[in-house]
N, C-alpha and C positions, 0 to 999 in steps of 0.2 A: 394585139393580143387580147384575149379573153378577160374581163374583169368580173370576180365572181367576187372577192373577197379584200380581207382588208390587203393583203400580202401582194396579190397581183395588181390591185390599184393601186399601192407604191413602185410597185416594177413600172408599172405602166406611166406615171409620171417620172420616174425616170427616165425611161425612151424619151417620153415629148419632150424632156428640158433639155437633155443629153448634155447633163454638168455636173461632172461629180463632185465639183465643191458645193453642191446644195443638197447630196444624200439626208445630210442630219438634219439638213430643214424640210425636205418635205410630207415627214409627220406631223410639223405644224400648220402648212399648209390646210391638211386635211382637216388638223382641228380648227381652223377659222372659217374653212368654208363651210364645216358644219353646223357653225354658231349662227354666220348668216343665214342659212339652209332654214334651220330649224324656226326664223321669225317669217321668212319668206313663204316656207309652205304651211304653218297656222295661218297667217295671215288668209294666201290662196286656200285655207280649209281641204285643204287633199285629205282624202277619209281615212287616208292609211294611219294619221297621224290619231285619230279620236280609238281612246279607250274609256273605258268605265270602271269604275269604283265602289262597293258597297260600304255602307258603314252605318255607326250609329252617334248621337252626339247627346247631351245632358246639358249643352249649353248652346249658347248662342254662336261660338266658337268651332268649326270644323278645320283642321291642319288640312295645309295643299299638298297634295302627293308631289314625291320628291321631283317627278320629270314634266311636274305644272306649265305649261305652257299658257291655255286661254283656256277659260270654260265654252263647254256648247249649250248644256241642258244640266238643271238640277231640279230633282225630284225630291220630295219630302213624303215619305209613304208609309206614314200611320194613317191616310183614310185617303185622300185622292192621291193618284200616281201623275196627277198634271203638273209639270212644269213652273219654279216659279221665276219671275223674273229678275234679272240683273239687271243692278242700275247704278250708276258712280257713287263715290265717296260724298260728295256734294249732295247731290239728290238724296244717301239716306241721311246726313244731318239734318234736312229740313223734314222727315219725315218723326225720326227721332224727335225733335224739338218740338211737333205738334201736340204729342200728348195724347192722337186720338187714334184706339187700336179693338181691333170687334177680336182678336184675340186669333186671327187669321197669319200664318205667312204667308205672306207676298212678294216679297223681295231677297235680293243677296247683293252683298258686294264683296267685293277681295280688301282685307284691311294687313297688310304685312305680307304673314306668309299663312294667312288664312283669308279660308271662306266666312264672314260672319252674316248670321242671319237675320234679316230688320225683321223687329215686333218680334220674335222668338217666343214659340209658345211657352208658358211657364208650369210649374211645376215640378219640375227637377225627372222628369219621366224620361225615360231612353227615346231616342228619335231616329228612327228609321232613316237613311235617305240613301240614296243612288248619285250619284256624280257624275258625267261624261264630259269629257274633255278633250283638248289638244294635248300630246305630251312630248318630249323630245324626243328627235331621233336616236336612237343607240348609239353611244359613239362606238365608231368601227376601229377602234385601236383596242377597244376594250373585248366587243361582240365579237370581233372578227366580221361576220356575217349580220346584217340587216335585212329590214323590208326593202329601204331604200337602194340599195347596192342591186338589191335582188329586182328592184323594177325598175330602175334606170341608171345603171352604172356610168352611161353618158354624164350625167349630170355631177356625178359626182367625181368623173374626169376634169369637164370642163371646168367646174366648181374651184378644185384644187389648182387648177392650171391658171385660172385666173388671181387667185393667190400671190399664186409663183412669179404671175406677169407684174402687180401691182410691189410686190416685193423688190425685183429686182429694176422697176421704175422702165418697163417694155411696154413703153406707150403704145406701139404698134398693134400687137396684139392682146392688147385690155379690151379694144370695143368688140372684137372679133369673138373671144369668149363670153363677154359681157351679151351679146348676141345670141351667141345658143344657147347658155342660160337661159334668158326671159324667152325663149321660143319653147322650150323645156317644161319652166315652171308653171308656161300660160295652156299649156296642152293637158297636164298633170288639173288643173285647176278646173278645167273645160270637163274633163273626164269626172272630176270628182263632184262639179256641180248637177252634171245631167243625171250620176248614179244615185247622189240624196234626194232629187224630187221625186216626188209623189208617183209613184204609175199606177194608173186609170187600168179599169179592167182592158181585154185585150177581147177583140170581136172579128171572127173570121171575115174575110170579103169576098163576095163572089165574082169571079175572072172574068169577065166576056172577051169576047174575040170578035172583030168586024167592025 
C-alpha cells in the first residue's frame, strides 16, 4: 500500500507485523524510530533537516529554538554577515580565562539550552544575528504529513519495523531492516552532500563525431 501519511504508515505496519496484539504499540514504534531518525540524519546533514532563524540578542545569551538539533552556521550581522565559529565548552573556558579581547566575536558554543557567545560585544546594544541549523523532524502523529514521509516513506517503514522487530526480540529480521536503513540514510546523505557543494560555473562543450 501507498504511504503518504501518518494514518496509512500505521495501516502499513500493520500488514507487515500482521499481530493485532501490537495495534496499541505501534505508534510507539514510530515515536522511537523518529528519535533515532532525527540524530542519524543531523548527523548524515540531509538538507531537508537545516532551517534558519532570525533574531536579536542584548546579551551574550541566545535561547535555542525548541526543535534544536545541531547548529550549521551562525552569523552576527551588525557589520560582517561572515560566519562565526563554534567551538566546545573547553575551548571557550580557556579563551574566557585569557583575558585578551580586540572587542571582535569570534566564537559560539552551546551552554544548556543556549547559544552563548565568547567575547560578546558590549554595550547593552541590540544584536542582529541569523541562526541556521539542524532541527527535528515533525513528529508524524502530531503533523500527520512531513518532508520526511513525503520523500522516503520507505525509511520510515523500515525504521518503525525494525522497532517492532527489536521490541518483540526477532532477531531474524533486526539485520535485514537494520540493512535497508543504513542503504537509505547513506543515499539520503550522498544526495545531500553533492547538493551543499559549491557549483562552478557550467561551460558548453563542443560534440565531435569521428
Amino acid at each position: 500500500m501507498q504511504v503518504t501519511n501518518y494514518t496509512t504508515l500505521i495501516d502499513a505496519l500493520a500488514q507487515y507485523l500482521n499481530r493485532r496484539d501490537l495495534t496499541s504499540q505501534i505508534p510507539a514504534f514510530v515515536v522511537q524510530a523518529e528519535a533515532k531518525l532525527n540524530r542519524e540524519l543531523a548527523t548524515a546533514r540531509v538538507r531537508e533537516m537545516m532551517t534558519l532563524v532570525d533574531g536579536t540578542t542584548t546579551t551574550e545569551f541566545i535561547p535555542l529554538p525548541a526543535d534544536f538539533i545541531t547548529p550549521y552556521t551562525l552569523e552576527l550581522r551588525q557589520t560582517s554577515r561572515e560566519p562565526i565559529e563554534f567551538i566546545t565548552e573547553e575551548r571557550a573556558r580557556e579563551i574566557r580565562s585569557s583575558g585578551n579581547s580586540d572587542g571582535r566575536t569570534r566564537w559560539f558554543t552551546i551552554f544548556g539550552s543556549n547559544i552563548e557567545l565568547i567575547q560578546p560585544p558590549t554595550g547593552g546594544n541590540s544584536l542582529p544575528y541569523r541562526l541556521r541549523y539542524f532541527q527535528r523532524i515533525p513528529a508524524l502523529a502530531t503533523a500527520d504529513v512531513n518532508w520526511l514521509i513525503t520523500k522516503s516513506p520507505d525509511l520510515y517503514v523500515v525504521s518503525s519495523a525494525l522497532e517492532a522487530s527489536l521490541y518483540l526480540k526477532n532477531d531474524e529480521r533486526i539485520p535485514t531492516w537494520n540493512a535497508f536503513r543504513s542503504q537509505i540514510i547513506e543515499a539520503m546523505r550522498l544526495e545531500s552532500e553533492q547538493s551543499l557543494k559549491p557549483q562552478g560555473a557550467l561551460f558548453a562543450t563542443r560534440r565531435t563525431f569521428g
